[in-house]
N, C-alpha and C positions, 0 to 999 in steps of 0.2 A: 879438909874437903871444901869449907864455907872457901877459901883464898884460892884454891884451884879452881871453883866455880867461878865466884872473882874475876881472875887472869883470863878464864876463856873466855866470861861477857866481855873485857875492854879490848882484849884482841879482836871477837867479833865484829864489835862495832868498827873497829880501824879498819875491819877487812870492808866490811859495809859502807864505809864511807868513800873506799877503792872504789870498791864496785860503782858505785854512785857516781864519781867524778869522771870514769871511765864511760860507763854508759853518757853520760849527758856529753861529755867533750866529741864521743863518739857521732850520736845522732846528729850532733848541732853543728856538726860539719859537711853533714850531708848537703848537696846542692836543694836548691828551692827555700821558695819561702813560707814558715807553717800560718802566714794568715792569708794568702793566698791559696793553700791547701784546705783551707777552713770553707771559705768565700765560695769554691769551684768556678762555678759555670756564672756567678752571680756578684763577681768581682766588678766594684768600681773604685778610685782614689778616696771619697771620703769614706766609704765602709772600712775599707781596707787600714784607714789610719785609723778609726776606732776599733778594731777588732787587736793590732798592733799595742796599744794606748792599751785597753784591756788586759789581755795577756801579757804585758811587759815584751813584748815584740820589739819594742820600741827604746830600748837601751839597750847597752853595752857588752858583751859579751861576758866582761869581768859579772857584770852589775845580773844578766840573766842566771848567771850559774850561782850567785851568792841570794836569789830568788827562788830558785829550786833546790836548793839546802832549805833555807826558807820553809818555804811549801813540806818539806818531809821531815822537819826534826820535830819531834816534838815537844821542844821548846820552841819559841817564835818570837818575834819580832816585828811587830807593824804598824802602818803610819797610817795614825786619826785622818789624813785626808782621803776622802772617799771617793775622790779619782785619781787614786795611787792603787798599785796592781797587787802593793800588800798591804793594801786596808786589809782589817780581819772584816769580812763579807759571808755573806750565805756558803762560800766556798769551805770553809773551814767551821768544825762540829769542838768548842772548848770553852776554855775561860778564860779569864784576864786573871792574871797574876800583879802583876803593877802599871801602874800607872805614871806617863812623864809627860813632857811636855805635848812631844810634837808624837810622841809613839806610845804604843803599848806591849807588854811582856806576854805573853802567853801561853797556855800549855792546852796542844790540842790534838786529833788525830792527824797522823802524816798524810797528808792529801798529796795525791796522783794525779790532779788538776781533771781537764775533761774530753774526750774523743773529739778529734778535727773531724768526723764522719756524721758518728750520730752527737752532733751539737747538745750540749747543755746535760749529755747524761755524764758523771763521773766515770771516770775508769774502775775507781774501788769498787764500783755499783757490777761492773763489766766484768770484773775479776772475780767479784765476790759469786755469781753464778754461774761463774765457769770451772773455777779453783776446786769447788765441793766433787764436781766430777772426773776432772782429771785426779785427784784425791783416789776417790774409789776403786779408778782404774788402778792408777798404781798401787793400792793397796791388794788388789784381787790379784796383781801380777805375781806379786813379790808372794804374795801368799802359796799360789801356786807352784811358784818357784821353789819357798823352802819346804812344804810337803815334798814334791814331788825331786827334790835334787836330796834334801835327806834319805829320803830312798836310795835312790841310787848311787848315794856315796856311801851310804852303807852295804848295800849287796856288792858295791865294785871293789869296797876292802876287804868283804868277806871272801870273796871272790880272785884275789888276786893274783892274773897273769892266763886265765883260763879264758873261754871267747864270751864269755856275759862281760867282765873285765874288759875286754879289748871293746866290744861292741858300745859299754856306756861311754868310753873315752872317745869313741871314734864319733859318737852322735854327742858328747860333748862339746870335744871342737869344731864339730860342723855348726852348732849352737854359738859357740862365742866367735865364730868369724862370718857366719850370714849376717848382713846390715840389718834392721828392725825394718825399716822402708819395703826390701826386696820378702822379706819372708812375709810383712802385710799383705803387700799385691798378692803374693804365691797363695798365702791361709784363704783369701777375699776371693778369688778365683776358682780356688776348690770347692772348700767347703761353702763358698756364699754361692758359687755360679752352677758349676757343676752336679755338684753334692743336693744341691737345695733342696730337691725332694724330701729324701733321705734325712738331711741334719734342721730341716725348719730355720734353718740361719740365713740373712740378708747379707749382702757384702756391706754392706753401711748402715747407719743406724744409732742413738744416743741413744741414754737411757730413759730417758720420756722423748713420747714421741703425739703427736696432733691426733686425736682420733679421727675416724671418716668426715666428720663433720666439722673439720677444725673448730670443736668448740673448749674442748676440755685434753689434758694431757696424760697418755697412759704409762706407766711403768713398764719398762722393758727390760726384763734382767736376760733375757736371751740375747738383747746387742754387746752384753758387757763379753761375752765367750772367746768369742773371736781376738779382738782388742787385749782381753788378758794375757793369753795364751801366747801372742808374739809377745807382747812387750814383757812376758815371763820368761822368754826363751833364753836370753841370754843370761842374769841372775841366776837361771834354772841350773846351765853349763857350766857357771862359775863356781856357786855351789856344793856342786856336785863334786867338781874336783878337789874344792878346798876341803870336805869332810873325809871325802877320799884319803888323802894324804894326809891330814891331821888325827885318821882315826888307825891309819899304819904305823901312825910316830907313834902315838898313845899306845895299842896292841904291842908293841916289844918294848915296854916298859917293864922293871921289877916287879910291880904289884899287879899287873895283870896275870904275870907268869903263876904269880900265889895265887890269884882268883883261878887260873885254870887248874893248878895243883890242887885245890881245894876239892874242885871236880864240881864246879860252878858251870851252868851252862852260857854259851856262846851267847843268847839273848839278854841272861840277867848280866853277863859281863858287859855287853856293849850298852843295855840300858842302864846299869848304873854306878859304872867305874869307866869305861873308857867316852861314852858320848858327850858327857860333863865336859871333861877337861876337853874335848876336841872343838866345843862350841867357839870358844874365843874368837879365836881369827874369823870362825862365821858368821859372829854378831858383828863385829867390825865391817865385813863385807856386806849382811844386809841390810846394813844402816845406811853405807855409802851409794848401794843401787838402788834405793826407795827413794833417796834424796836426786839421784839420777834419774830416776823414772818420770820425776814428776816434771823437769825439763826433757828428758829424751823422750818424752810420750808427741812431740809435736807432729811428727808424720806418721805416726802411727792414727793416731785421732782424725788429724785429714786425710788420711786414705779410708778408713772406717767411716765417718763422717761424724766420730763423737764429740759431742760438745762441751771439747773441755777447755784449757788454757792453751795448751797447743794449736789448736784450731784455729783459736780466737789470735794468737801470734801469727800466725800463716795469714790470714784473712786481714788483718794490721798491715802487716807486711806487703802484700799485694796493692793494701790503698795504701800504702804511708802514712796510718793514720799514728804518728810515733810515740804520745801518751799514751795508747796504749801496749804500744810495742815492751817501750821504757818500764812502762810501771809493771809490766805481767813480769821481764825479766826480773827486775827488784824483788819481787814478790817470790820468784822461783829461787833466786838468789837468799833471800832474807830464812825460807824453808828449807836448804842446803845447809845453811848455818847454825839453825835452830836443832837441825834433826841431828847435825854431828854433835852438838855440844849434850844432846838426851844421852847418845849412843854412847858418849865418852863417859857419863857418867857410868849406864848400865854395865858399861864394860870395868869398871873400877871394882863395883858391886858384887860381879860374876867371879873376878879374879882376885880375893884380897892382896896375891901376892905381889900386884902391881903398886908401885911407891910414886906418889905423887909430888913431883919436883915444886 
């Protein structure tokens, strides 16, 4: 188990180091320049060469990307002069490990550097209060989703071939082929505009929100409904199916045949001989769309107007503000990685009959 765990962290990291050179080669060929993106309206030549000089703006392409490896490994490398871009500075929270000449070793947190927008905040500062609610959401969706597609994968095998059967497959694939985007607008428009009387729901809204007074911020678990609900819709359908079908393979098994000969009831057999063994491939699946939710939540959050990490992408996106573009993907990316290798383990645990290459 310890060497299988092993293997997954160095392949992780190799995947993460992809990600990483992909994303920066990507951005940093975008047209413009980010210290004049910095500057805006307030651009002159000597600002402009300090601000360059600062952020390493100011070298080579090779020499910027071996800078931002730099800046996010948490090991480091940086030079005692403290008008070099990787002196260790207020920018980086660590220690020194060794000591040489002209440099120093050190082990620190992976800095995301700091928004061309809002000047002098960090991105990790930007993420770190966004990430907690994009979090929630997805976690409220996904939860949603396996209550309520357990359900119905179960009634649609109990069921099977009769119109409750036809009914949950046909509102399934209407579920796994509406966009998340289009069933936001459609949920926002109802139940936020139309409905509002009736449901007390907003078409937009975080989960804290300004009170009257802009002084203090309220708890809003009624903005979370909306937002869950699409971005549960499709996990919901997927679900739904996969239990479906894994709990038909399981039902014409041998040993169900003897739980029914026994004169076992249909409940005790499906709680606790056939839903066991059917879970597999479902924990597979809600590991894979939790880990997608918390990237696929982006227009879901900017049409609701939740303040999560999607937002905050969109709104990046629209100023080019690209540290934080960069570092939210990293961070979505690094949480993809982290939540398959939990999943892979719990799915070892579930299954012992699974052998570990």
């Amino acid at each position: 188990m310890l060497d299988y765990i092993l293997d997954k962290i160095f392949y992780s990291v190799i995947t993460m180091f992809g990600v990483v050179t992909v994303i920066f080669f990507l951005f940093n060929v975008l047209p413009g320049d980010p210290a004049q993106m910095m500057l805006g309206q307030n651009e002159n030549s000597d600002q402009l060469n300090m601000i360059k000089k600062k952020y390493g703006f100011d070298k080579s392409f090779s020499e910027q990307y071996f800078l931002y490896l730099n800046d996010l490994s948490p090991i480091s490398i940086h030079s005692k002069n403290n008008d070099d871009y990787s002196y260790f500075n207020q920018n980086y929270t660590g220690i020194e490990l060794f000591d040489f000449k002209k440099s120093t070793i050190n082990i620190k947190y992976p800095y995301l550097r700091t928004s061309f927008i809002n000047q002098g905040k960090k991105v990790s500062a930007i993420i770190g209060e966004t990430l907690p609610n994009t979090f929630i959401l997805a976690f409220s969706a996904i939860l949603i989703a396996i209550l309520t597609g357990l359900i119905f994968g179960i009634i649609s095998a109990l069921n099977k071939g009769n119109s409750i059967d036809v009914l949950i497959q046909v509102i399934s694939t209407i579920g796994m082929s509406v966009p998340s985007f289009f069933s936001a607008i459609i949920f926002a428009w109802i139940f936020g505009f139309l409905l509002k009387d009736f449901t007390g729901l907003a078409m937009t809204g975080s989960l804290y929100e300004l009170d009257d007074y802009g002084e203090s911020f309220n708890l809003k678990l009624k903005n979370l409904i909306l937002p869950s609900i699409v971005l549960g819709i499709r996990p919901l359908a997927v679900i739904s199916q996969l239990v479906r079908n894994e709990l038909l393979n399981v039902l014409n098994q041998d040993y169900i045949r003897t739980a029914k000969a026994k004169g076992l009831s249909k409940f005790i057999i499906i709680k606790d001989h056939a839903l066991k063994n059917a879970l597999n491939p479902v924990v597979t699946a809600i590991s894979g769309w939790f880990a997608s939710l918390l990237a696929g939540a982006v227009f879901v959050e900017f049409i609701f107007g939740w303040n999560g990490i999607g937002k905050e992408i969109v709104n990046a996106l629209n100023l080019l503000d690209l540290p934080v573009i960069m570092g939210s993907v990293l961070v979505i990316a690094f949480m993809f990685i982290l939540i398959n290798i939990i999943v892979d383990i719990i799915y070892i645990k579930l299954d012992p009959r699974i052998k570990i290459n």
